[in-house]
N, C-alpha and C positions, 0 to 999 in steps of 0.2 A: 504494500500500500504506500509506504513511505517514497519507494522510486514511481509509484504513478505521480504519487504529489508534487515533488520535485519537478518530473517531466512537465506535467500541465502548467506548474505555476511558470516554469521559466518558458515555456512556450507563450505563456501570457505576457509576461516580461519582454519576449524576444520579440512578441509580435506589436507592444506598442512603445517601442523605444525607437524612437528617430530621430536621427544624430547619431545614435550609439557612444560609444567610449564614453566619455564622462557626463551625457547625455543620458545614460541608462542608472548611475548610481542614483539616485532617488527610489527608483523603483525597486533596484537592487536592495537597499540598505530597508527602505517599506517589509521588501518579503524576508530577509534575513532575521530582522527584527520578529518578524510577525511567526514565522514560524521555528525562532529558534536556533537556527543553522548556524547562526554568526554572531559573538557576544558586538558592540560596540569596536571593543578594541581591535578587536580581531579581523570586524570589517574594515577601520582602517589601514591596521598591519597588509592585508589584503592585498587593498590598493594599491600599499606602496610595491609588495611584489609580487604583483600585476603589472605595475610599470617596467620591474626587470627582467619578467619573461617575454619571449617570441608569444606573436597572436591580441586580440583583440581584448581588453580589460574584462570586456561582458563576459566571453566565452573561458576566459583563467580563475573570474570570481565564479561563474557560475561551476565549472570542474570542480575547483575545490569546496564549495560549498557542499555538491551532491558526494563528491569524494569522502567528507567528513561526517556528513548526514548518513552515507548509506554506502561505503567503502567505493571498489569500482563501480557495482551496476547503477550506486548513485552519481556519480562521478560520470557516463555515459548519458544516461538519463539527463541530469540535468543541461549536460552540453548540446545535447540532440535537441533536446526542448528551446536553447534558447539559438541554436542554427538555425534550423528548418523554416520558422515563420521569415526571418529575411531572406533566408534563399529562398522562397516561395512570394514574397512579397518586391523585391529586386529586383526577380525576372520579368512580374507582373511590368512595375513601374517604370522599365527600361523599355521596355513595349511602349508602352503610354506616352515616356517623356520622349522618347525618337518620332515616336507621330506625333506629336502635340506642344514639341519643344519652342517653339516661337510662338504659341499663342499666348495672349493678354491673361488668360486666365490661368496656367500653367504658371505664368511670372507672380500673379498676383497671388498662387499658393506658396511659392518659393520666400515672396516678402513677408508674409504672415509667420510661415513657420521657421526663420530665422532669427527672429530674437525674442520669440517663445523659446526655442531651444538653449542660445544664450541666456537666460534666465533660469533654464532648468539645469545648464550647467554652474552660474553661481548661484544659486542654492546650494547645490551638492557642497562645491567650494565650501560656502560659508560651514557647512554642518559639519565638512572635514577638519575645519580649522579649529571650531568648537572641542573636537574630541585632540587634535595635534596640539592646540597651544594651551591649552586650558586641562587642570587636572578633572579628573572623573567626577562630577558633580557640579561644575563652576554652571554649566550653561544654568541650571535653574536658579541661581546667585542674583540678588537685583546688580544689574548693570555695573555699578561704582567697585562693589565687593566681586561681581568677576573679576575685574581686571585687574585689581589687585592680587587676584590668585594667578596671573598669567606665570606660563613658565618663559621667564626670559633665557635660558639656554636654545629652547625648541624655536622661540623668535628671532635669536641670529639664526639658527641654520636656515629659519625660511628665508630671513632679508638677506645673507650670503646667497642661498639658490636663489632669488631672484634676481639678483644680480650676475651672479653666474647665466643666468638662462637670458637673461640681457644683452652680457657680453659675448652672446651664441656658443657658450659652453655646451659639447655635443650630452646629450643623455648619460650615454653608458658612463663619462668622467663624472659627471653630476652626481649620479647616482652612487658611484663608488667613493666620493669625497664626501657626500650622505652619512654613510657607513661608515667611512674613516671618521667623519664629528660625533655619532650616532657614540661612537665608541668609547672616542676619548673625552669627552663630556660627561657623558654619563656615568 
């Protein structure tokens, strides 16, 4: 039962995330939560190595979620579930946008779901920062007393990567220099 659930929920997952990549964690972090599969910290941890493997963040969060839930058949299960609905919705769309790519109304779905998407990627952002810069508890903190709990170690490594990923530091250095602060900070 548990690998149907998995299957279905990330098929649902898979079929209404567009954008993908950082686009899909909302919906991602909603079912992890909701059913369990992923504590908070875990979904972050996640993420970050989701950014250091090969393949698409959805399809490495969704593997090891059903991996951890329900060994490999969950681990299959949940990657098929969240493949299939964009290979299935892809080919549809490619059809559609090749005939229909210069019409007015084609552009005017392009402009709508464009910074709907940006928004659903800083959201995510914002929720990830919540759990990265702040200890386990702060967000329910009124305002003043969060940020006083801020952790300012975890604040230089962001304001260094983003200055790194400014100065077009490639990923994999990024991410290894991550690790190397990750280490000697802590």
């Amino acid at each position: 039962m548990t690998v149907l659930v998995l299957f279905f929920r990330f098929m649902v997952i898979g079929t209404f995330c567009y954008g993908g990549g950082y686009a899909i964690l909302p919906l991602l972090q909603e079912a992890a939560m909701k059913y369990h599969w992923l504590t908070k910290s875990e979904f972050v941890d996640m993420i970050a190595l989701a950014q250091m493997t090969p393949g698409p963040i959805a399809v490495n969060m969704a593997t090891y979620a059903g991996f951890k839930t329900a060994g490999v058949p969950g681990a299959i299960a949940a990657t098929t579930g969240i493949l299939l609905p964009g290979a299935v919705i892809t080919f549809i769309l490619i059809v559609c946008f090749m005939r229909f790519r210069e019409t007015r109304f084609m552009k005017s779905i392009l402009y709508g779901l464009r910074p709907t998407v940006t928004g659903l990627i800083a959201f995510a952002a914002l929720k990830i920062a919540l759990v990265s810069l702040f200890p386990e508890g702060a967000a329910g903190l009124p305002l003043l007393e969060m940020f006083k709990s801020i952790e300012f170690k975890a604040v230089l490594i962001f304001a260094v990567s983003l200055l790194l990923i400014y100065k077009k530091v490639g990923t994999v250095p990024l991410l290894i220099c991550a690790v190397i602060a990750g280490i000697l900070i802590m």
